[in-house]
MIMAR-295163 format. One record per residue (C-alpha): x, y, z; residue in one letter. Coordinates in pm, whole numbers, always signed. Example, Ala and Ser with C-alpha at 12.3 -4.5 7.8 and 13.67 -1.06 7.14 Angstrom:
BEGIN
px, py, pz, aa
+1230, -450, +780, A
+1367, -106, +714, S
END
This chain:
BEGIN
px, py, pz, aa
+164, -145, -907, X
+133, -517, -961, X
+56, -518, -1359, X
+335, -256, -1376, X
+603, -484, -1190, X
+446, -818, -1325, X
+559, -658, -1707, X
+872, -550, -1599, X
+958, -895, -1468, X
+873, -1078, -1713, X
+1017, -873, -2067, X
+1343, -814, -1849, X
+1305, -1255, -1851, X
+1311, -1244, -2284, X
+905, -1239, -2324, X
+714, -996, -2492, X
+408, -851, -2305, X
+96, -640, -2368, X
-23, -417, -2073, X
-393, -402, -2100, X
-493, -80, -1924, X
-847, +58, -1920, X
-761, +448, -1799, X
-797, +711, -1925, X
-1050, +548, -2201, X
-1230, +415, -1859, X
-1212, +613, -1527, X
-1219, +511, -1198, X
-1333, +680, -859, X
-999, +748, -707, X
-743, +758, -1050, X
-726, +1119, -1181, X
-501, +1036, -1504, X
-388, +721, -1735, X
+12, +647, -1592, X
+51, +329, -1481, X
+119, +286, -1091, X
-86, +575, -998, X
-83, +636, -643, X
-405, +739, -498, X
-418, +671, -129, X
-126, +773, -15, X
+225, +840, -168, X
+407, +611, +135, X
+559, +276, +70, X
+578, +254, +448, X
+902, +152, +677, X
+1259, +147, +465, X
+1374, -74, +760, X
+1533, -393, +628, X
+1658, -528, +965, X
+1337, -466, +1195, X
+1038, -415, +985, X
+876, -644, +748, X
+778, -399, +505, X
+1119, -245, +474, X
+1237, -617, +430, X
+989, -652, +119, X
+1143, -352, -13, X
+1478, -513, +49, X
+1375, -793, -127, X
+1219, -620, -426, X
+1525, -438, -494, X
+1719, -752, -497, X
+1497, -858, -770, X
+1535, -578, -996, X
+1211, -409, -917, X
+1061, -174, -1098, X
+854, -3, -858, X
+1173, +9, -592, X
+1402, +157, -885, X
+1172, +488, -961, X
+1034, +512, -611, X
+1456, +575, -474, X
+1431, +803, -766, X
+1189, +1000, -659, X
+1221, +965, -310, X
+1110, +1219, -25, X
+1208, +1344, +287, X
+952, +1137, +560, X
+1205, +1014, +790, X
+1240, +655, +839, X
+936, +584, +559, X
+1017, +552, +194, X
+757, +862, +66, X
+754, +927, -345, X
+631, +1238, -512, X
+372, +1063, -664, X
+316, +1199, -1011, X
+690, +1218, -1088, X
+713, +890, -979, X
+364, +712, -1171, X
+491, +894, -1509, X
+867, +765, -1430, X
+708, +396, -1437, X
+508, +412, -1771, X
+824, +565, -1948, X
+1068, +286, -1796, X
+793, +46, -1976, X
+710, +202, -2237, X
+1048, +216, -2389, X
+1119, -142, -2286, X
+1134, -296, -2616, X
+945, -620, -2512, X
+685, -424, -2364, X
+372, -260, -2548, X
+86, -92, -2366, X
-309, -118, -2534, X
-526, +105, -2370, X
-844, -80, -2352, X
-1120, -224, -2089, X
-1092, -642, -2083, X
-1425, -743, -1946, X
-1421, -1117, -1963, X
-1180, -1382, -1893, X
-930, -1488, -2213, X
-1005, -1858, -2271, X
-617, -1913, -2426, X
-318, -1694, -2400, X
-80, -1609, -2039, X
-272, -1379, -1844, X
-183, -1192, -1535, X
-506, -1008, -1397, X
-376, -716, -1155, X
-680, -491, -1179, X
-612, -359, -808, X
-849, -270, -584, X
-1085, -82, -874, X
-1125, -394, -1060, X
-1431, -247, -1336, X
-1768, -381, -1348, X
-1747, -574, -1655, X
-1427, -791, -1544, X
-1542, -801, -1177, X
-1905, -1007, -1297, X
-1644, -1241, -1513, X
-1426, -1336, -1280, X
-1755, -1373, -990, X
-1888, -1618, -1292, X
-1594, -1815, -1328, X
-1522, -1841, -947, X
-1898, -1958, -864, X
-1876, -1695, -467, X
-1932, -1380, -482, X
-1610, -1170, -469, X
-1543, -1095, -132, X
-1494, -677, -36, X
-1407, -415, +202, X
-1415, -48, +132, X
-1123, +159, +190, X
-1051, +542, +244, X
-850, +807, +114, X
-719, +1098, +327, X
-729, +1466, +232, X
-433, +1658, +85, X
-352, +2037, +224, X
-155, +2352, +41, X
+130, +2382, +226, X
+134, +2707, +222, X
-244, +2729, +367, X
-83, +2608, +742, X
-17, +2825, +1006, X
+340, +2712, +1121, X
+339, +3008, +1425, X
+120, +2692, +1533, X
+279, +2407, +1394, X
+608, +2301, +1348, X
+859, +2057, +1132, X
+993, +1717, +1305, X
+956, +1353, +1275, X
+868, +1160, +1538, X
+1190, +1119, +1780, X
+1397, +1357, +1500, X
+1405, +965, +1320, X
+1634, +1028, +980, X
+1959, +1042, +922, X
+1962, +1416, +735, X
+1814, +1793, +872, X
+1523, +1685, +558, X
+1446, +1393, +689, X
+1436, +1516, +1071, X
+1189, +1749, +994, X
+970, +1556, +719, X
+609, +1636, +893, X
+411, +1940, +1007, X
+281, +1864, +1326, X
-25, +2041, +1466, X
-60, +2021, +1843, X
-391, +2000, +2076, X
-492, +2073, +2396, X
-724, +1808, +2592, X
-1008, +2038, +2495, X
-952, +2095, +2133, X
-928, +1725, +2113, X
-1241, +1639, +2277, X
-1415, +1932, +2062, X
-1270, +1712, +1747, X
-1399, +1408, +1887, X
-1715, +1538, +1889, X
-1743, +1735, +1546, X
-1589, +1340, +1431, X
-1881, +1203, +1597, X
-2148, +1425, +1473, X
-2018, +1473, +1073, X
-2240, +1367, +763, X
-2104, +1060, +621, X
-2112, +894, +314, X
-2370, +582, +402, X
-2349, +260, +204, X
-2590, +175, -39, X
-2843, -85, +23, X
-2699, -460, -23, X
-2342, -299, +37, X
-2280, -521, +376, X
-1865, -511, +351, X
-1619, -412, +623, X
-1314, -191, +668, X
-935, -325, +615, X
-812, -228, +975, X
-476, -68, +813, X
-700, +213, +645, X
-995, +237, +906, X
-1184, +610, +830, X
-1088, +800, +1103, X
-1424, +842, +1199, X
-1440, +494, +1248, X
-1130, +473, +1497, X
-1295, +743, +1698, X
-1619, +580, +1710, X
-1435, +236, +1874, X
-1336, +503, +2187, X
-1249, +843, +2260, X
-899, +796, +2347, X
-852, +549, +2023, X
-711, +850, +1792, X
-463, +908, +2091, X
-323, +603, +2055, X
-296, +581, +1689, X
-247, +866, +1424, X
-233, +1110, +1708, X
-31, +1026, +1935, X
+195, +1324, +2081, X
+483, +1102, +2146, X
+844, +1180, +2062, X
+757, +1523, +1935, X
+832, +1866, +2118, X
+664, +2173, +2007, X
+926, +2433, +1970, X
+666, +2721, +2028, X
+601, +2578, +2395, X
+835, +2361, +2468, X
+724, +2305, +2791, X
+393, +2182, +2737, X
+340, +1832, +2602, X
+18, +1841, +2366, X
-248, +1609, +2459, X
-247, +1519, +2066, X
-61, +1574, +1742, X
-184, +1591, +1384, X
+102, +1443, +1155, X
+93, +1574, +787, X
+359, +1424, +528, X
+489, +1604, +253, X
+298, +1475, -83, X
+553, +1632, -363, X
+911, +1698, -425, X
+808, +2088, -435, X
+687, +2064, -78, X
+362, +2274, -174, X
+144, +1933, -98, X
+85, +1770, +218, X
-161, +1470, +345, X
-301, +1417, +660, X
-161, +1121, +815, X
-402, +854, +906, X
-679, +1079, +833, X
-881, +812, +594, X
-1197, +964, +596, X
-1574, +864, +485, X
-1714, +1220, +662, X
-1900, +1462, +359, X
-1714, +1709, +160, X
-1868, +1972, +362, X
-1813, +1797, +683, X
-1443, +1733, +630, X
-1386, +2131, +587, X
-1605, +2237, +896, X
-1382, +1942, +1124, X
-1034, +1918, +975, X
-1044, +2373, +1000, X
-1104, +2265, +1371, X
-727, +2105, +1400, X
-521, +2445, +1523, X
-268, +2535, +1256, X
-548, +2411, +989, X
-834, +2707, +1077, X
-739, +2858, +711, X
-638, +2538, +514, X
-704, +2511, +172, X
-752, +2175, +36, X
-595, +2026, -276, X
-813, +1699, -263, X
-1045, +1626, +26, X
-1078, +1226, +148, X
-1315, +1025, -12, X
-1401, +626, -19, X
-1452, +338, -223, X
-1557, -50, -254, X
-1241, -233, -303, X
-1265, -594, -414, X
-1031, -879, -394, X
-1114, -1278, -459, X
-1119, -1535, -196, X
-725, -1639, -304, X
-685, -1974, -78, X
-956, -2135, -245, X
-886, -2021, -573, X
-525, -1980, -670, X
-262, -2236, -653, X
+87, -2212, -546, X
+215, -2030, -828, X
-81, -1750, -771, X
-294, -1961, -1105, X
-676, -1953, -1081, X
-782, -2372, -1043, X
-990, -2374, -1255, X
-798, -2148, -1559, X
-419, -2211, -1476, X
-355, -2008, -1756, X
-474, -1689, -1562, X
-289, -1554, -1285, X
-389, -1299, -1015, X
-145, -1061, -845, X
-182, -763, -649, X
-465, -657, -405, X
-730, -837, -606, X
-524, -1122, -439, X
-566, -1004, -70, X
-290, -876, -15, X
-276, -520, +144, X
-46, -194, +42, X
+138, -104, -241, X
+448, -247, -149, X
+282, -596, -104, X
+110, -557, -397, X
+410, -457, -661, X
+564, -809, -524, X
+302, -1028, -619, X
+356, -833, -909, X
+659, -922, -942, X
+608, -1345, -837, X
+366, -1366, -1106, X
+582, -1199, -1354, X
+817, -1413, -1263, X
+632, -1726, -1263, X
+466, -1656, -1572, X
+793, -1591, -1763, X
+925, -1905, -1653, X
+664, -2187, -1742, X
+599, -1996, -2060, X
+989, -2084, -2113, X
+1002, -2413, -2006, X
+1168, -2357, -1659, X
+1091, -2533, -1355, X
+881, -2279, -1129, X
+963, -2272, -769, X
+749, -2082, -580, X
+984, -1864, -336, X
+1104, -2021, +46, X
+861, -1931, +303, X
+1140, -1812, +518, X
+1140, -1494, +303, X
+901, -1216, +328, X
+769, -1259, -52, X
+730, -1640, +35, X
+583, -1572, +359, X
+331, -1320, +183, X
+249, -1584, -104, X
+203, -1905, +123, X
-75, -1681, +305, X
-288, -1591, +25, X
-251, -1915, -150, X
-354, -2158, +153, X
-172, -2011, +494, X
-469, -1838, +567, X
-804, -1988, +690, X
-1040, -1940, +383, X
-1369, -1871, +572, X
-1257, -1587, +760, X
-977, -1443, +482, X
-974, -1058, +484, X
-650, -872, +288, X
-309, -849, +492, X
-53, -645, +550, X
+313, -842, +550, X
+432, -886, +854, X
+619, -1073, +1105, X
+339, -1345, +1201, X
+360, -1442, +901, X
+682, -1597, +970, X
+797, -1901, +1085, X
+957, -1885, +1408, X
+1306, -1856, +1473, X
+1385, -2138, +1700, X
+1574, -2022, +2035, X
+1496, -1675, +2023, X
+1284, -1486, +2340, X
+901, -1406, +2261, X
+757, -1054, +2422, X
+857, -706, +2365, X
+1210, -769, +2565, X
+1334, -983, +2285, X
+1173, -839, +1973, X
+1461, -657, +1825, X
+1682, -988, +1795, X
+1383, -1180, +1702, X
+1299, -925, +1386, X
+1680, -938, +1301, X
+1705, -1285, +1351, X
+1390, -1308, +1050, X
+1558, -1040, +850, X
+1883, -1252, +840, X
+1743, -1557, +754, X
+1495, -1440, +485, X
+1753, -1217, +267, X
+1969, -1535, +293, X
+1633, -1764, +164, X
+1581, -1485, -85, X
+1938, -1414, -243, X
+1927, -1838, -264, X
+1573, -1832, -456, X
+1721, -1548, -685, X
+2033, -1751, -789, X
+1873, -2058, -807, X
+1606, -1893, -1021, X
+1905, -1767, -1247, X
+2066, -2118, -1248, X
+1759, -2263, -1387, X
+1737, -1986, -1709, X
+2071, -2073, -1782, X
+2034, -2444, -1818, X
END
């Protein structure tokens, strides 16, 4: 996501750039194919909300900036009510065509395992950064690189669910079309079927760590194992809670619980299990996930899996304008930053592209107000953030500054969020012009 929108950025800015990618010459655990902006985890950018959310305000932002990864997810956009959901192949192989016929843009498929010593480099190896490139950049930093591991749910055949048991609707019939009203399966339980999954949770195989491997979880993508394992009713009050949702088979009985799945592809033959990061065995997952009713005769297209994510330790490192210290001709974007999502990720992306293009062109490089969500997200990684204890972040609102005047608590949220909204598209827009202002000069 990052390299992608990084190259974008900058050849749309005059320069000509050379994606380095290592796939499919060099695999990874969770890629299955060699298209830039692959989507493995999930095929969700999250809230579309501009006004109230600040993920939907990042998208806001991106699109303002003639992003890339904005532009071909609208185009291949799914039904998932209020969240902006791609059919993820469609959309991966819409990116490396948009690039690849760029005429400032060429794509080398080959492994970089040390750090260029001349040159512009942006480094946006993601979360699977390889082996050989990993030691390099641990050698140049002098700390070891810093890492959590993260899960992947499992995908379903749609047409493998029982829907005499389940049923179409998103949570509070949220959307604005019929499609969007009815972008999830839901699959209710009864207080004893969820107790029995609790249990069967509790009790799976799991994939252990190996020895030395001492790293966390990000709390956005905890296995659900995990979440169980931090209380009984903790699945109730996250991916499973039965709120705003009636079943239409028994409408007058509230389930206890509720299984979300979101549809995966345009064709509506894939769905994922929302929230349903797991670390549980192959052989586990079947046994348990068969035990959620409208599942007992699923048939899995990919079943969840995990992996060691690594990111650097960016306060200390990286300066304002996301350069490593001590090789400001290198830059870092994306989750090797510590930044969390794909959405966060594509606009560090697009910063660094940015940033790049400009000092290679003799502009002045501003990094962007803090009042905005991409300047809020920046000034975190780069020195907001307390460097001891820095783990990867979501965007959000408390990353803000606050909005003088306005009430704190959940009675006076809504004008708060729009009262951040307002203020960073208007910080934004003014970055963007005064960005354009400076190329013309």
């Amino acid at each position: 996501m990052a390299g992608s929108e990084a190259a974008w950025q900058a050849a749309n800015m005059g320069l000509r750039v050379v994606i380095h990618e290592m796939r499919p010459k060099v695999g990874t655990f969770a890629h299955r194919t060699g298209h830039l902006a692959e989507m493995v985890c999930s095929n969700s950018f999250r809230s579309d909300d501009h006004e109230q959310n600040a993920v939907g305000l990042l998208h806001w932002e991106m699109r303002a900036a003639n992003g890339l990864i904005m532009q071909m997810a609208q185009k291949h956009r799914l039904p998932a009510g209020g969240a902006l959901a791609v059919d993820r192949d469609p959309f991966a192989e819409s990116v490396t065509a948009a690039l690849m016929a760029h005429p400032n843009v060429t794509v080398e498929y080959d492994e970089i395992t040390a750090l260029p010593d001349s040159g512009h480099w942006i480094i946006a190896t993601g979360p699977l950064t390889s082996e050989g490139l990993g030691r390099a950049i641990a050698a140049e930093t002098g700390t070891d690189a810093l890492a959590f591991f993260d899960a992947i749910a499992p995908i379903v055949y749609a047409d493998s669910i029982d829907m005499s048991v389940a049923w179409e609707q998103s949570r509070y019939d949220k959307g604005e079309t019929e499609a969007e009203q009815k972008a999830y399966i839901n699959c209710p339980m009864t207080k004893d079927e969820y107790e029995a999954f609790i249990d069967a949770l509790l009790a799976a195989d799991k994939t252990e760590f190996h020895e030395g491997e001492t790293a966390g979880y990000f709390d956005g993508c905890l296995p659900i194992e995990v979440m169980a394992e931090r209380g009984r009713e903790t699945l109730r009050f996250g991916p499973m809670k039965p709120v705003g949702l009636t079943n239409p088979h028994q409408p007058d009985v509230k389930p206890y619980a509720v299984v979300q799945l979101r549809r995966d592809n345009a064709l509506g033959t894939l769905y994922n299990i929302v929230g349903f990061q797991t670390k549980m065995k192959y052989g586990a997952q079947t046994a348990v996930f068969k035990m959620i009713p409208g599942l007992q005769d699923a048939s899995f297209a990919r079943l969840g899996g995990i992996h060691r994510n690594t990111f650097i330790n960016s306060p200390t490192l990286l300066d304002d304008q996301m350069r490593l210290r001590s090789r400001p001709h290198i830059r870092f974007a994306g989750q090797i930053t510590g930044v969390e999502g794909y959405v966060e990720s594509a606009a560090m992306g697009l910063l660094a592209g940015r940033m790049a293009a400009a000092e290679i062109l003799g502009q002045p490089t501003v990094t962007p107000p803090q009042d905005s969500a991409m300047g809020a997200l920046i000034h975190h990684i780069t020195g907001g953030a307390e460097a001891k204890t820095f783990q990867p972040m979501n965007v959000n609102f408390g990353l803000f500054r606050p909005v003088e005047g306005l009430k704190h608590g959940r009675r006076g949220r809504k004008d708060r969020y729009k009262a951040y909204t307002d203020r960073a598209k208007d910080a934004w827009l003014a970055w963007l012009d005064q960005s354009s202002a400076m190329a013309a000069q």
